[in-house]
N, C-alpha and C positions, 0 to 999 in steps of 0.2 A: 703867159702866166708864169709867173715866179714858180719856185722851186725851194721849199727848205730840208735841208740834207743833212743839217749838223742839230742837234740838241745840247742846250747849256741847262746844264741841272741846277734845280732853286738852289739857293745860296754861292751859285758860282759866278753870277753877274747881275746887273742893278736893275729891279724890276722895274725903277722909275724910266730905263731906256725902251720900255718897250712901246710899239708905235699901234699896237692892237692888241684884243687877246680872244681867244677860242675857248668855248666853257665847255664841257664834256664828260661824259658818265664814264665811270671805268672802266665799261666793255670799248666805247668809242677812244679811251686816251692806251689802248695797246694796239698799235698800227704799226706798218711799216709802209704804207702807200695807199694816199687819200687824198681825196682833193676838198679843203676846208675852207669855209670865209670866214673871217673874223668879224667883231661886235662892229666895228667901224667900217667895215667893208673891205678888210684887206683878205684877197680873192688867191689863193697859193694851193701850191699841192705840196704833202708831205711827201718826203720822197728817202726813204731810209733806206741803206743795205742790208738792215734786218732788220726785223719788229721788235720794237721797244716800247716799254712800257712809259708811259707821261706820268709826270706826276702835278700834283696842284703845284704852282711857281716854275716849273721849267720851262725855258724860253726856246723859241725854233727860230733859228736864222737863215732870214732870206740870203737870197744870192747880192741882194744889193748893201749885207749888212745888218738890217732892218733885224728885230726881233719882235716876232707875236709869242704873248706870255701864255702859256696853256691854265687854265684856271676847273679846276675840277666842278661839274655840277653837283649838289648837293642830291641824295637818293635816300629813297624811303627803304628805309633799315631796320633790321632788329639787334638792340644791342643786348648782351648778355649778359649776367651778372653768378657767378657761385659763391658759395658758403666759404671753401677753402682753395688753396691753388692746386689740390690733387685732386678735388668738382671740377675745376675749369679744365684741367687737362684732360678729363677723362670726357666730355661737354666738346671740346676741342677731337678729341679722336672721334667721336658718335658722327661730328660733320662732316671728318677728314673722310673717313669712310664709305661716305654719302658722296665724297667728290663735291662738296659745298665750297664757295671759295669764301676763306675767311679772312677779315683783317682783324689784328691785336691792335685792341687800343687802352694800352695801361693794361691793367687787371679785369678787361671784359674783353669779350669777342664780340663783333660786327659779323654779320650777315644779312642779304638781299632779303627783303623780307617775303615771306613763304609759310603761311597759315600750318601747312603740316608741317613743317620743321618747328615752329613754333609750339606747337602743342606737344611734339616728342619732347623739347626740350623742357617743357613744362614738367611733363611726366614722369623729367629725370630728375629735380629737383631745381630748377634753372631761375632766375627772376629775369622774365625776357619783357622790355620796353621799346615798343613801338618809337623809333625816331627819323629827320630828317637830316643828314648829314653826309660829309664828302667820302666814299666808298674808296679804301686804296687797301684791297685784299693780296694777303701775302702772293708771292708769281710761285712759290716751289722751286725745288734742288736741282731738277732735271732740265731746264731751260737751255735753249745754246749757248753753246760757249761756258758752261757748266755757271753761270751769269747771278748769284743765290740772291741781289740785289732787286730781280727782274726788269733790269735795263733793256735785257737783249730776249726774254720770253714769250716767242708769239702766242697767239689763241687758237693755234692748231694741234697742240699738246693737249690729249685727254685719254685719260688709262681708260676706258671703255674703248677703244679703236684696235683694241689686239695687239698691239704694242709695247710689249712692254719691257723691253730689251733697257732701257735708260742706259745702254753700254756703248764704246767708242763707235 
């Protein structure tokens, strides 16, 4: 079984060279060692030094060269809308709070969709729409290698674990 160990980020190399691709929900595209097949049957293990976060278009190169393009699955979301941008921040803090993982997109928040957060955010004054689209929620400041991009962010970080030192 092949092996890919390097990641080329969207825009750093030609999507048309890729020879497969692996579609994948956000929680599945932060790995650092997984064994994936691609749409076409290309059968590899990821195989990172750390857990990094994928995003839709970056490419994972085999040993023989070859690139599978990672392509983000689309997830049922809620997307967020506020009155002004000191609603959205204060709408933004209400889920940071909550430990919700949120992606900015333009002037609204995305979130997993979740019936009771939904309604809270109702209740704060929120316009929340039901949609289906590719999930890439911000990774947080505290990731190794202090990484703000979430390149290098695994999914073993969560302030509920007693941890909360974020220090060298």
């Amino acid at each position: 079984m092949q092996r890919a160990s390097e990641i080329k980020r969207a825009g750093d190399w030609d999507a048309a060279e890729a020879v497969d691709r692996v579609v994948l929900d956000a929680d599945e595209r932060q790995r650092r060692r997984v064994v994936l097949t691609g749409e076409n049957g290309t059968h590899f293990m990821l195989d990172l030094p750390h857990a990094a976060m994928l995003h839709d278009g970056d490419g994972l190169v085999l040993e023989d060269g070859a690139i599978v393009r990672v392509v983000g699955r689309p997830e049922p979301l809620l997307e967020i809308e506020a009155a002004t941008p000191h609603h959205l921040a204060r709408l933004a803090w209400h889920l940071g709070n909550r430990h919700t993982d949120v992606q900015i997109a333009g002037e609204r928040l995305r979130i997993r969709r979740d019936h009771v957060l939904a309604e809270m955010l109702k209740r704060l004054g929120a316009h929340v729409t039901e949609i289906e689209a590719l999930f890439d929620p911000e990774q947080g400041a505290y990731g190794p290698h202090g990484d703000a991009h979430g390149h290098a962010h695994g999914r073993g970080h969560h302030h509920h674990d007693g941890d909360h030192s974020h220090g060298t």
